[in-house]
NUMI-137967 format. One record per residue (C-alpha): residue number from 1; z, y, x. Coordinates in pm, whole numbers, plus 50000, padded with zeros to 5 digits. Layout:
% residues N
<rec NUM <Z Y X>>
...
//
This chain:
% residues 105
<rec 1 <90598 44410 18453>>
<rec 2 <90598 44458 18061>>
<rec 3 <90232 44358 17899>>
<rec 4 <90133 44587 17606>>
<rec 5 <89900 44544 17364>>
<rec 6 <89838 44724 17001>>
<rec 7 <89840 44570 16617>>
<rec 8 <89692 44687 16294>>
<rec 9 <89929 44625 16025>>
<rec 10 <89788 44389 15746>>
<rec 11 <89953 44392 15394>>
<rec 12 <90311 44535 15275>>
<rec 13 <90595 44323 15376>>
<rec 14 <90722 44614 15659>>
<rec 15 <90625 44883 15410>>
<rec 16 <90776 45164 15374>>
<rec 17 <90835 45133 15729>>
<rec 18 <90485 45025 15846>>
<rec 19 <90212 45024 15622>>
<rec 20 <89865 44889 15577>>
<rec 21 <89666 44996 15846>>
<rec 22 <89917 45200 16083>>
<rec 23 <89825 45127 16413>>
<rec 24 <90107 44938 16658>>
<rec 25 <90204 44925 17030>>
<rec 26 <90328 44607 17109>>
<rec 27 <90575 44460 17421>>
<rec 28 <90454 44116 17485>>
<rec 29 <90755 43866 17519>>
<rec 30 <90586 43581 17688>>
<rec 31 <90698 43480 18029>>
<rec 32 <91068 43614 18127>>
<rec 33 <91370 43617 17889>>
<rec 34 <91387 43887 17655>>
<rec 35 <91696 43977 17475>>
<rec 36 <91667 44021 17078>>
<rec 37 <91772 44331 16900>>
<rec 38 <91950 44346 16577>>
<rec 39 <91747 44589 16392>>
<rec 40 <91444 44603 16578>>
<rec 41 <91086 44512 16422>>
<rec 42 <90870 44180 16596>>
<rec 43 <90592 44038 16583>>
<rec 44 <90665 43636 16485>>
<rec 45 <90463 43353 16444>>
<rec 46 <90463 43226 16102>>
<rec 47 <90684 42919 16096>>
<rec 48 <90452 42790 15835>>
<rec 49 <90108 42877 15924>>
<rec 50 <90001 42817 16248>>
<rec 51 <89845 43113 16463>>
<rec 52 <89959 43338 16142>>
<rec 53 <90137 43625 16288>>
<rec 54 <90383 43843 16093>>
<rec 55 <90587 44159 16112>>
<rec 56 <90977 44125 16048>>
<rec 57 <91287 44289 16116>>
<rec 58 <91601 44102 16312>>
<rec 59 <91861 44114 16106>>
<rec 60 <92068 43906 16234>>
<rec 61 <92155 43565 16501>>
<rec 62 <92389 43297 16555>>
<rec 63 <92454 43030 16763>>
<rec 64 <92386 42667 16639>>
<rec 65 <92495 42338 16902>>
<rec 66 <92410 42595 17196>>
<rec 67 <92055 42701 17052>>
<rec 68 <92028 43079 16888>>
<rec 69 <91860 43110 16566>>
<rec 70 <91762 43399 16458>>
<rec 71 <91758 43536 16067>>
<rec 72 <91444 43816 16038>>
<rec 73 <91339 44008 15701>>
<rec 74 <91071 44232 15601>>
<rec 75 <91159 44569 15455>>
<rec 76 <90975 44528 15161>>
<rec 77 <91221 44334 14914>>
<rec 78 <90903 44070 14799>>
<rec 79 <90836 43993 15176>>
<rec 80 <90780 43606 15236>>
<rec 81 <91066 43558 15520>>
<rec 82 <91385 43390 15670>>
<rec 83 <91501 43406 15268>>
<rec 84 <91240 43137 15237>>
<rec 85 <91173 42983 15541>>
<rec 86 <91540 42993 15679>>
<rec 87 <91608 43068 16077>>
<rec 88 <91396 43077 16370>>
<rec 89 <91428 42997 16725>>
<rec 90 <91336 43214 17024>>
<rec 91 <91012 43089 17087>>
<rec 92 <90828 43202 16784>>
<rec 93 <90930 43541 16883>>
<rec 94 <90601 43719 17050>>
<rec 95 <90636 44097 17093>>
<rec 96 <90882 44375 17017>>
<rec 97 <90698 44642 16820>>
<rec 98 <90788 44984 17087>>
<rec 99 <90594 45250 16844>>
<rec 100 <90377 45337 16547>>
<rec 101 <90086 45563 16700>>
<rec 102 <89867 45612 16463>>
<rec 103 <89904 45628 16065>>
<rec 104 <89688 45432 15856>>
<rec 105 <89465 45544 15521>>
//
């Protein structure tokens, strides 16, 4: 069974493709295996900030001595992401952003 849940976007990093204060659903990953999409949008945990979470975009993963790492942007050029922070393992992957249902101001 998938758990949803929703998410207000905060700040500009996703933008133009979410916004401040669009309104998210969300498909928690926790529990089973989940297979990443290239392209899709998730909700991370910031690698450097601890219970920060963040929007960003897969762009693309790789396998490294049998672990996957995973390289995610945001949309917005001046988005703080793997450019700086470099690639991320599964775990700090927690939901898959399914739709935007409501727009913000």
């Amino acid at each position: 069974m998938f758990a949803f849940s929703t998410v207000v976007v905060s700040g500009n990093s996703m933008s133009p493709s979410y916004r401040e204060g669009d309104w998210l659903i969300i498909r928690n990953l926790s529990g089973k295996k989940h297979t990443l999409k290239i392209g899709a949008v998730y909700l991370i945990q910031d690698p450097n900030r601890p219970g920060v979470k963040l929007l960003k975009r897969l762009k693309e993963s790789r396998v490294e001595h049998g672990v996957i790492r995973y390289w995610v942007e945001g949309d917005n050029l001046l988005s703080e992401d793997s450019r700086s922070w470099g690639w991320l393992e599964t775990d700090q992957f927690l939901a898959k952003v399914v739709l935007k249902y409501r727009k913000g101001n």
